[in-house]
C-alpha positions as CSV (number, residue, x, y, z in Angstrom):
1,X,111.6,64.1,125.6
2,X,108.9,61.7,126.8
3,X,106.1,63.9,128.7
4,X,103.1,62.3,130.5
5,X,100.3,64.6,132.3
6,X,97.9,62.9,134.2
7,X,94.6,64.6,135.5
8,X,91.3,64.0,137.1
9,X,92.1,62.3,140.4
10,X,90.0,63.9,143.5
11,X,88.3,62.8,146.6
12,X,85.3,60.5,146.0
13,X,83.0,58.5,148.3
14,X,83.5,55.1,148.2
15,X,80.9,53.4,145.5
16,X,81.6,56.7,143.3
17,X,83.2,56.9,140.1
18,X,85.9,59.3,139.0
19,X,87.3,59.3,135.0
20,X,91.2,60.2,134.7
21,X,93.0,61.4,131.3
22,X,97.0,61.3,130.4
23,X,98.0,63.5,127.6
24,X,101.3,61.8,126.5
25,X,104.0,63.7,124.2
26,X,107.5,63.0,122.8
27,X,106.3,58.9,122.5
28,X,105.2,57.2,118.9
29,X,101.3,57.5,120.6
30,X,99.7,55.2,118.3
31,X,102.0,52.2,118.5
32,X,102.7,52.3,122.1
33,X,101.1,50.0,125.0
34,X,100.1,52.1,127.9
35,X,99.3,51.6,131.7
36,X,97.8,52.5,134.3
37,X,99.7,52.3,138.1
38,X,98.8,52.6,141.2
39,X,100.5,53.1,144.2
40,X,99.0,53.7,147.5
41,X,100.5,54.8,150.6
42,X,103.7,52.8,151.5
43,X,103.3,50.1,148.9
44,X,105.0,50.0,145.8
45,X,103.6,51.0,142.5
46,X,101.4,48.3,140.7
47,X,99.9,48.2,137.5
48,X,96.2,48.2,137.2
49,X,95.2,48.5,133.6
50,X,96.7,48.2,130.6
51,X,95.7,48.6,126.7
52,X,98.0,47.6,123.6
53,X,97.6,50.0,120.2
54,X,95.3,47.4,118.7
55,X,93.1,48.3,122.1
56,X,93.8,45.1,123.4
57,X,93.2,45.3,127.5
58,X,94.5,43.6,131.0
59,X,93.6,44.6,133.9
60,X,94.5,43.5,137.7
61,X,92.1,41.2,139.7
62,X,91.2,44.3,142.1
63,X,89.9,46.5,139.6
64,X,88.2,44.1,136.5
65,X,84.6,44.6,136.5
66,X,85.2,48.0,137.9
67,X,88.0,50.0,135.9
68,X,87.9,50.7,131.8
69,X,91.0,51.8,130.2
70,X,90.6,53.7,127.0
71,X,92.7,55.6,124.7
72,X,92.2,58.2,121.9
73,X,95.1,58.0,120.0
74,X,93.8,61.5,117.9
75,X,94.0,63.2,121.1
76,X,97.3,61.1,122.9
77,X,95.6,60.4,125.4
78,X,94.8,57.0,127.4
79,X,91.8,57.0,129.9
80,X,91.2,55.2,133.4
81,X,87.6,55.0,133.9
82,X,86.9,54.1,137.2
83,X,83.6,53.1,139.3
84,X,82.6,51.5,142.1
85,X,85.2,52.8,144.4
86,X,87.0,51.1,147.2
87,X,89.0,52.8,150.4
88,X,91.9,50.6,148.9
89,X,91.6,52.0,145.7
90,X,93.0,55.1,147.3
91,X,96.7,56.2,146.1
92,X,98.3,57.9,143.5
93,X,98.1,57.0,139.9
94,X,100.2,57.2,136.9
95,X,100.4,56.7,133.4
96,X,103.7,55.2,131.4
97,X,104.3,53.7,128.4
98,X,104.8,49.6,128.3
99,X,108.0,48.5,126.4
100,X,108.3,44.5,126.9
101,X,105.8,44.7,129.6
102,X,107.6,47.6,131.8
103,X,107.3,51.2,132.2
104,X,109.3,53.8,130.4
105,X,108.4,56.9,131.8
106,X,106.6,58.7,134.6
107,X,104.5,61.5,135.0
108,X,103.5,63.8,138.0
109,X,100.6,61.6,138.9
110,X,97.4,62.5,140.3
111,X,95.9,61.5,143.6
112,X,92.4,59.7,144.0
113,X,91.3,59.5,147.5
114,X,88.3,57.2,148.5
115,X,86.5,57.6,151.5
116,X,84.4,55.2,153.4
């Protein structure tokens, strides 16, 4: 079965940075497309960073110049790096696999709270 972890959310001042890691299991790693969501307090959850297995990336308006999505496909793993923080960056975040565009699978999440 499909298991995703995600770590490394905390609370950060806003113009901080803060790196997040998902370990993904039971998935074809490698060959997968994998996002980052977002999904702050009452809103729905919204993708902000993607990366194909070729390491191809897409990210939202909100977050280019800002966010870096990595993955190390020895490890599993897909990275959200993330700087220059916002208030509205605030929310919780979670990694999924991308089939045609749209996520497979959740994890727990992990919550990043900016402050102002």
């Amino acid at each position: 079965q499909v298991q995703l972890v995600e770590s490394g959310g905390g609370l950060v001042q806003a113009g901080g940075s803060l790196r997040l890691s998902c370990v993904a299991s039971g998935i074809n790693f490698r060959f997968s497309t994998m996002g980052w969501y977002r999904q702050a307090p009452g809103k729905q959850r919204d993708l902000v960073a993607s990366i194909t297995n070729i390491g191809t990336t897409n990210y939202a308006d909100s977050v280019k110049g800002r966010f870096t999505i990595s993955r190390d496909n020895a490890k599993n793993t897909v990275y959200l790096q993330m700087s220059s923080l916002k208030p509205e960056d605030t929310g919780v975040y979670y990694c999924s696999p991308l089939r045609l565009g749209l996520p497979t699978d959740w994890g727990q999440g992990t919550q990043v709270t900016v402050s102002s």
